[in-house]
C-alpha positions in Angstrom: 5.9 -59.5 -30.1 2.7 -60.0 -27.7 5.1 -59.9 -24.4 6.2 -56.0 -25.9 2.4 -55.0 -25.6 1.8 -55.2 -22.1 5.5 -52.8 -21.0 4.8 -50.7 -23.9 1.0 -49.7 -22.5 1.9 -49.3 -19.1 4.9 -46.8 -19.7 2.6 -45.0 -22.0 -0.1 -44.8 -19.5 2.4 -43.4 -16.6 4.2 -41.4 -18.9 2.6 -37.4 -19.6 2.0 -38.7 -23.0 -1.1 -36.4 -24.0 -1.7 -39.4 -26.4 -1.7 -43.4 -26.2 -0.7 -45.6 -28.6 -2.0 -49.1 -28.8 -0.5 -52.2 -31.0 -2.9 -55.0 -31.9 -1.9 -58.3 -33.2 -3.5 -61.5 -34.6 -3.9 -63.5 -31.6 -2.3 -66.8 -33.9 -1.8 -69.1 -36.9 0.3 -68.2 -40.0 -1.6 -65.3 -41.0 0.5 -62.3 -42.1 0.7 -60.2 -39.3 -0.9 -56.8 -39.3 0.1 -53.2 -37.1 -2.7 -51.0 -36.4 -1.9 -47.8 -34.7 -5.0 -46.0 -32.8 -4.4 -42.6 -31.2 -7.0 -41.8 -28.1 -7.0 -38.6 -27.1 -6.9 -38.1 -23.1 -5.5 -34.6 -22.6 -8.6 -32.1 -21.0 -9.5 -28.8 -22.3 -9.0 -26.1 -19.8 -11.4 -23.4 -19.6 -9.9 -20.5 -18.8 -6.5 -20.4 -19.8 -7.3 -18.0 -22.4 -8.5 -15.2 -20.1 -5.8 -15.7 -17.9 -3.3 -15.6 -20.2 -4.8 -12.3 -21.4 -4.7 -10.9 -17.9 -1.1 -11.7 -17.8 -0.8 -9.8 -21.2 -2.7 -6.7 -20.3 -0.6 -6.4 -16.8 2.5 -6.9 -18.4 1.3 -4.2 -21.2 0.2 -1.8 -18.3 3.6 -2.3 -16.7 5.4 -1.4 -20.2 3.3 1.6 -20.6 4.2 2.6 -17.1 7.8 2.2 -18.4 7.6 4.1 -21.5 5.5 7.0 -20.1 6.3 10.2 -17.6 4.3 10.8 -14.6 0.7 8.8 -14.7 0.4 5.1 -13.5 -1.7 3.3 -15.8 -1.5 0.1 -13.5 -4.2 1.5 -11.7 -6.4 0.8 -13.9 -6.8 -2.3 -13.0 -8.6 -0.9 -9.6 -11.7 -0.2 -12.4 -11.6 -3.0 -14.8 -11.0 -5.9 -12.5 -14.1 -7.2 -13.1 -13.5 -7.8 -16.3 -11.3 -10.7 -15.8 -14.2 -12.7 -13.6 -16.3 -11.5 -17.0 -14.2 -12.9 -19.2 -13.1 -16.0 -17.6 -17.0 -17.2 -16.8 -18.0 -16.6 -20.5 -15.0 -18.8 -21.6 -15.8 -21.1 -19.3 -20.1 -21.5 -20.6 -19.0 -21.2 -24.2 -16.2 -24.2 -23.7 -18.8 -26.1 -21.9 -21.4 -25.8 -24.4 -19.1 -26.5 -27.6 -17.3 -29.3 -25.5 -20.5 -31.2 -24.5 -21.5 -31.0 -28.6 -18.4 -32.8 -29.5 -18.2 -35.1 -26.5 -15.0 -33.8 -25.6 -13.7 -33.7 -21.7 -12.8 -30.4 -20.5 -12.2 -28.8 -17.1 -11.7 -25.2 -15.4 -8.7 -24.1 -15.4 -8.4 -23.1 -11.6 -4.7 -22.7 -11.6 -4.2 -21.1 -14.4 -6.7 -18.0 -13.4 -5.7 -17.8 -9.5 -2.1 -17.2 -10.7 -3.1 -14.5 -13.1 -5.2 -13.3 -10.1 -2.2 -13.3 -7.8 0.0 -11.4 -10.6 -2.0 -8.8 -10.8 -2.9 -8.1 -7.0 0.8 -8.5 -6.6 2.2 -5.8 -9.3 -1.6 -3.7 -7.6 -0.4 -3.6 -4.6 4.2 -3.1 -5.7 2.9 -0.2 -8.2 0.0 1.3 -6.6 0.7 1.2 -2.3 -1.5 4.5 -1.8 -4.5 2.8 -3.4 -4.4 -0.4 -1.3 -4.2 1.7 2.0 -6.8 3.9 1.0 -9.2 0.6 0.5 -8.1 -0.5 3.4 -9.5 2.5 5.2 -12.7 2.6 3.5 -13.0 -0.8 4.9 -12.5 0.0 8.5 -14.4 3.2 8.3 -17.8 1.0 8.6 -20.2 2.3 11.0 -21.6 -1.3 11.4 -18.3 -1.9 13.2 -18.7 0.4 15.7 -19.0 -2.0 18.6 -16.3 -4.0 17.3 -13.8 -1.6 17.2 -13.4 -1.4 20.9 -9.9 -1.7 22.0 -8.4 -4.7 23.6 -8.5 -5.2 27.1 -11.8 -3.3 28.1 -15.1 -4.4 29.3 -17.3 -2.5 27.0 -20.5 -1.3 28.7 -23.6 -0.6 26.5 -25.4 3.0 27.8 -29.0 3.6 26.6 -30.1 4.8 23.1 -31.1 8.5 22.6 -33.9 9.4 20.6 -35.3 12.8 20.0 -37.9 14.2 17.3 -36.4 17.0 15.7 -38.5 20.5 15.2 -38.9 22.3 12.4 -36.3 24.8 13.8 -33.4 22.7 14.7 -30.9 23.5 12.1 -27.4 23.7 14.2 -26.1 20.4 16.5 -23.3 21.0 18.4 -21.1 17.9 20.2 -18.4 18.6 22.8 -16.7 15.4 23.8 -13.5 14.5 26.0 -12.3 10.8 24.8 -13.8 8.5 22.5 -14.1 8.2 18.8 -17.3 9.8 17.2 -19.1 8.5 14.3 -21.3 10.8 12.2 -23.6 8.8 9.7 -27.3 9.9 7.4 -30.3 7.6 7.1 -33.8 7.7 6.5 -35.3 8.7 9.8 -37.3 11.5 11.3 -35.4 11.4 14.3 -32.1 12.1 16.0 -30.7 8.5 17.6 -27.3 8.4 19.2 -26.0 5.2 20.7 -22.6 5.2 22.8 -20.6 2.1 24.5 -18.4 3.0 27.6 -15.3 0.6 27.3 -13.7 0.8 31.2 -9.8 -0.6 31.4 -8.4 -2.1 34.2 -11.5 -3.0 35.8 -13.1 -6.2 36.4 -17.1 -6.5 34.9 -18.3 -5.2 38.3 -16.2 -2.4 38.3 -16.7 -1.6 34.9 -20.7 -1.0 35.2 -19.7 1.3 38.3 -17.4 3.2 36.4 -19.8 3.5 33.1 -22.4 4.6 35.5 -21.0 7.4 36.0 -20.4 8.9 32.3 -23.2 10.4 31.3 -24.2 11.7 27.5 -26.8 14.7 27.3 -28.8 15.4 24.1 -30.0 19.3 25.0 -31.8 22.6 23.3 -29.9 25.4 23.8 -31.5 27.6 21.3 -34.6 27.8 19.5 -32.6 26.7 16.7 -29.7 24.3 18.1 -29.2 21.4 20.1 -25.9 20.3 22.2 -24.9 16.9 22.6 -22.5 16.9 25.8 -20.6 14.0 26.2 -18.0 15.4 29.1 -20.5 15.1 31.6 -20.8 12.7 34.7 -23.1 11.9 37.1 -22.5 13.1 40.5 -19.3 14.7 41.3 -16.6 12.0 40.5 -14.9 11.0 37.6 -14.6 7.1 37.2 -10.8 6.5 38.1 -9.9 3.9 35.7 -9.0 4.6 32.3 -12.3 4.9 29.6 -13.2 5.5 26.0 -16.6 6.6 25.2 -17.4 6.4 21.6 -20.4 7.9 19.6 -22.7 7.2 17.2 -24.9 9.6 15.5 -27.6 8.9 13.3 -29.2 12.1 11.7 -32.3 12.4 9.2 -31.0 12.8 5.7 -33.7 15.3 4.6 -33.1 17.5 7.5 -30.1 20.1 6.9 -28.3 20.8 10.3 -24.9 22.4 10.9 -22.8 20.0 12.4 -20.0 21.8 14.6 -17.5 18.8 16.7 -15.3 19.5 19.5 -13.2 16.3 20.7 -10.3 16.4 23.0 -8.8 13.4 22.2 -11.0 11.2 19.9 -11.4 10.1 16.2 -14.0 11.7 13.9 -15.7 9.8 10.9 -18.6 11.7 9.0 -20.4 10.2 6.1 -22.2 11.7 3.6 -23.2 15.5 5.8 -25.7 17.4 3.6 -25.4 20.6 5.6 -21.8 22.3 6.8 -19.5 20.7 8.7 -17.1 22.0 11.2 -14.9 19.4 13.2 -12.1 20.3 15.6 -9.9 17.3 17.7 -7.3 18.3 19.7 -6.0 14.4 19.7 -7.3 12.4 17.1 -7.9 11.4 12.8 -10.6 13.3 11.0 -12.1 11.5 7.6 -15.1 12.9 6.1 -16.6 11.5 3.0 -19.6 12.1 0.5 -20.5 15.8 2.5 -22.2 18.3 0.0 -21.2 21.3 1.8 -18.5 22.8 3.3 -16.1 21.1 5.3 -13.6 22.3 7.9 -11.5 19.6 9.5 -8.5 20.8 12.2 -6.4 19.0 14.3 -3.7 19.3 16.1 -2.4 15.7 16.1 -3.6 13.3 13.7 -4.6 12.9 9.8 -7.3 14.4 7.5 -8.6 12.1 5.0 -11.7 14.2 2.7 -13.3 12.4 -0.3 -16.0 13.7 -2.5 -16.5 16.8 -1.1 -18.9 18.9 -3.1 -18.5 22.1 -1.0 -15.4 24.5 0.6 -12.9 22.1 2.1 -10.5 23.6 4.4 -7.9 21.3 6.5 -5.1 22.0 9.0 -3.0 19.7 11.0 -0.5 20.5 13.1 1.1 16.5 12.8 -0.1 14.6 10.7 -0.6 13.9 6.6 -4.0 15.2 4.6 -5.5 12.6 2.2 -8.1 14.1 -0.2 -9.7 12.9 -3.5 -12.3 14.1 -5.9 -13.0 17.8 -3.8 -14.6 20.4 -6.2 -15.0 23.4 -5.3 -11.9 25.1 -3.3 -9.4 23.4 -1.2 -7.6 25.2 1.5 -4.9 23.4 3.3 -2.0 23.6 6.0 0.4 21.2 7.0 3.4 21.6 9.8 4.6 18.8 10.1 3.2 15.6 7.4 2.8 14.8 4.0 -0.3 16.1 1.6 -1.7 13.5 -1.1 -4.1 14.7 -3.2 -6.1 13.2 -6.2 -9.0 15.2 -8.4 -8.8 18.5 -7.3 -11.4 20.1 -9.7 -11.8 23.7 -8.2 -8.8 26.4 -6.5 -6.2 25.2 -4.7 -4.1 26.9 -1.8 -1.5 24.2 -0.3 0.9 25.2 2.2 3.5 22.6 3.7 5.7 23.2 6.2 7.6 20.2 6.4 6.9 17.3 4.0 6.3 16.4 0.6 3.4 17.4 -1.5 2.0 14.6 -4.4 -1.2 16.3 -6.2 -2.6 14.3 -9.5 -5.9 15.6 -11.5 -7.2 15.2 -14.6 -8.1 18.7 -15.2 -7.3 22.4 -13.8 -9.9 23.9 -13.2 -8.7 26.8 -11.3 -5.6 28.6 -9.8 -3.5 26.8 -7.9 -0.9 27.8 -5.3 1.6 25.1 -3.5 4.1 26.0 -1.1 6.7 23.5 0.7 8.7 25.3 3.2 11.0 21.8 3.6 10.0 19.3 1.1 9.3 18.1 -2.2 6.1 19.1 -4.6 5.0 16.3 -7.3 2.6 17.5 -9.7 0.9 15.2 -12.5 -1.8 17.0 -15.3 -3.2 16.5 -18.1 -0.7 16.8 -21.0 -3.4 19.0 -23.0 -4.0 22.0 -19.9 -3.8 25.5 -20.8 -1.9 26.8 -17.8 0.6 30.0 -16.6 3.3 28.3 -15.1 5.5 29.8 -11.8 8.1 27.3 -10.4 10.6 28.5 -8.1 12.8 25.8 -6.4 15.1 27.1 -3.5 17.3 23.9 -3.1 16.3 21.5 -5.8 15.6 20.5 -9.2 12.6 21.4 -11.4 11.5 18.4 -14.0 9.2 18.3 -16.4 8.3 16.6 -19.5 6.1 19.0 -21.4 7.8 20.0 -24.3 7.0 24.2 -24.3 8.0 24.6 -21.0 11.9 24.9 -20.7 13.7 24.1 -17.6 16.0 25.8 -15.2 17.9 25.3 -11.8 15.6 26.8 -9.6 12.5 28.4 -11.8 11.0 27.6 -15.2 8.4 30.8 -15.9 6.0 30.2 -18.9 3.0 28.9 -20.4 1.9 25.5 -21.5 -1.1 25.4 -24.6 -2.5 28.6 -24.7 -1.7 29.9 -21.1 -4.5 30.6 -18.8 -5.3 29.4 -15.5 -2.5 30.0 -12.9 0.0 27.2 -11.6 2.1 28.6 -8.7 4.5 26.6 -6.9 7.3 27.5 -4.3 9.1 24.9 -2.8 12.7 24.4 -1.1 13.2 21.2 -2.5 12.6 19.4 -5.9 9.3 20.3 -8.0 8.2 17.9 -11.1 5.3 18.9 -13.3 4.3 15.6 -15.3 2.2 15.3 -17.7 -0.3 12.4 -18.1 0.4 9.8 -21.2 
C-alpha cells in the first residue's frame, strides 16, 4: 500500500485537480490500519470575474435590444458608461482582497478574464457603432498641441518668428487670407493676439529650405479702426520660393475679447475651437471643423468636409464635394450638399437640408423645430423620439417610405399625417428611400 502513495500524489499534483487528496498510513507493526482522507484546497479566487462576466451580460443585452428594437442603437451606450466597468472591477477587486486576507484565503486578479470582456465590447463598439469610433478619432487629431507634428513627410519644416500684438479696445473684426497651409484657430487666457507658423519646404535640402522659408512672409496688419488683417500670401521681395511649401497657422486669441473671425484659404485645412464671436470661414481646397463656437458659424467649401459640434449659434454649411458631420447645433441649421453625404446627430433648433447627391442620416432626441430635407439622388434616414408631436410630409420619388410608428400609415411614395398631437413640421422630399424611426 505505501508504494501507491507516492504515484497517487504526483498525478494528483500535475493533474487540474482543484483539490488534493492525501492517504496516510501507519508507518508498521500489526496495528489495524487506518485511511484518513484530507482535502487542501489550492484553487485561487479571481477577482474580477464577476464584473467581467457582467460586462459580457450587459453587451450581449445591448446587442438583444438592438435586435428587438427599430431605429436607435443602444450599443452606444457603452461610449458613456465605460467607466463603469474599471468601477466595478476595482471595487470587486478591494472587497475580495479585504474578505480574502480575513479568511487567509489566496486569491488573484483576474487579468484575463476582464481584458477579454474589454476586447468584446470595443469589438461589438467599433462593428455596431463605426461613425462613433471615426468621430473620436478626429477629435484626437484635431489637437492644437500637434501642430508641429502634423507636418507632412518629406519636408524640412522651418520655424518663422512668433507674432504678438496687444489688442485695442476697438478691434472687434480679424480677417486671415491665406494661399496653402492648414490654419488652426484656438481661445485662451491672454491679453494678446500670438500667431505662430512653420514653413515646411519639399524637395529641398536644409540649406535650401531656410532660403525658400525666407521668403514667405506673414503680416499681422490694422486696416480699420476696428479690424485687423492677417496676410499670409505675401513674400518678401519679388519671387516666390520655387519648391513646393505648406505654411500652416496658429492663432491664439483672448477668450474675453469678442472678434469676428472671417477665413479665406485657397487650399488649406481650417480647425476653430471654441470661437465666442461669429465665424465666417471659406476654403477653396481644404476640411473645415469647428467645435464649441457660441455664435454663428458659416463654413463653405468647395472641396472638402464640414465637421460642426456644439454650435450654440446659426450654423450654415455648403460643400461642393465632400460630406457634413454635425452634432449637438441648437439654434438653426442650414445646409447644402452636391456631391457627399450629411450625418447629423442633436439637432435641437430648424432644420433646412438639401442634398444633391448622397444619403442623409439625421438622429435627435427631440424636435424642436421645422424641419425640411431634400435628397435630389439619395436616401434620407430619420430616427426621433417615439413620443414627438409632429406634422408629417414624406414624398419619395423612386423609393420606399418605412416607418414604425404606429399612427402614421405607409404608402409607395408619401405617407401625409400626424404623429401625437401634430405640431411642429417634418418635411421630407427625397428620390430615393425615406425611413422615419422611432427611438425604443
Amino acid at each position: 500500500m505505501a508504494k501507491l502513495v507516492v504515484p497517487i500524489r504526483r498525478f494528483l499534483s500535475r493533474s487540474n485537480c482543484p483539490h488534493r487528496l492525501w492517504f496516510v498510513y501507519p508507518p508498521k507493526g500489526n496495528e489495524k490500519q487506518t485511511m484518513t482522507k484530507e482535502f487542501v484546497s489550492t484553487s485561487f479566487i479571481r477577482a474580477g470575474r464577476f464584473t467581467a462576466a457582467m460586462s459580457l451580460v450587459c453587451i450581449g443585452g445591448l446587442l438583444l435590444w438592438d435586435a428587438l428594437s427599430t431605429g436607435y442603437s443602444h450599443i452606444k451606450l457603452l461610449k458613456v458608461w465605460w467607466p463603469l466597468i474599471a468601477i466595478s472591477w476595482a471595487f470587486e477587486v478591494l472587497v475580495t482582497g479585504l474578505l480574502k486576507r480575513r479568511q487567509k484565503k489566496k486569491w488573484k486578479v483576474d487579468f484575463v478574464g476582464i481584458s477579454a470582456a474589454l476586447i468584446v465590447a470595443v469589438s461589438v463598439f467599433l462593428i455596431a457603432q463605426p461613425n462613433l469610433f471615426h468621430n473620436w478619432v478626429r477629435s484626437i487629431q484635431f489637437d492644437f498641441s500637434m501642430m508641429k507634428q502634423m507636418v507632412l513627410e518629406g519636408g524640412v519644416p522651418i520655424t518663422k518668428p512668433t507674432i504678438e500684438q496687444q489688442l485695442s479696445e476697438d478691434i472687434d473684426q480679424l480677417t486671415i487670407v491665406h494661399e496653402t497651409g492648414d490654419i488652426y484657430i484656438e481661445t485662451a487666457e491672454t491679453e494678446t493676439i500670438e500667431v505662430e507658423s512653420i514653413v515646411t519646404i519639399y524637395e529641398a535640402t536644409q540649406q535650401e529650405a531656410e532660403v525658400a522659408a525666407a521668403a514667405v512672409d506673414l503680416k499681422l496688419e490694422q486696416a480699420a479702426p476696428n479690424k485687423l488683417v492677417l496676410d499670409g500670401k505675401s513674400y518678401t521681395g519679388s519671387n516666390k520660393p520655387r519648391q513646393p511649401f505648406q505654411f500652416d497657422i496658429k492663432i491664439t486669441i483672448p477668450e474675453e475679447k469678442f472678434i469676428e473671425l472671417d477665413i479665406q484659404v485657397n487650399k488649406g485645412n481650417v480647425y476653430a475651437q471654441r470661437p465666442v464671436a461669429p465665424i465666417y470661414v471659406h476654403a477653396n481646397e481644404g476640411d473645415i471643423r469647428i467645435v464649441d463656437a457660441l455664435d454663428r458659424v458659416e463654413a463653405r467649401t468647395s472641396k472638402g468636409d464640414i465637421e460642426c459640434n456644439d454650435i450654440k449659434g446659426m450654423a450654415v454649411l455648403h460643400t461642393m464635394k465632400g460630406n457634413v458631420y454635425g452634432q449637438r447645433l441648437e439654434s438653426g441649421v442650414e445646409l447644402q450638399v452636391q456631391q457627399g453625404n450629411i450625418e447629423l446627430d442633436e439637432i435641437n433648433s430648424t432644420l433646412h437640408a438639401v442634398a444633391h447627391n448622397g444619403n442623409v442620416n439625421i438622429s435627435s432626441s427631440k424636435l424642436s423645430g421645422y424641419w425640411s430635407v431634400e435628397n435630389l439622388k439619395g436616401d434620407v434616414n430619420l430616427v426621433l423620439p417615439q413620443d414627438v408631436n409632429m406634422a408629417v410630409d414624406l414624398h419619395s420619388l423612386k423609393g420606399s417610405i418605412m416607418t414604425n410608428y404606429s399612427s402614421l400609415g405607409s404608402d409607395e411614395s408619401a405617407v401625409i399625417d400626424s404623429v401625437g398631437e401634430g405640431g411642429v413640421g417634418l418635411r421630407v422630399r427625397a428620390s430615393g428611400s425615406i425611413s422615419l424611426q422611432h427611438k425604443g
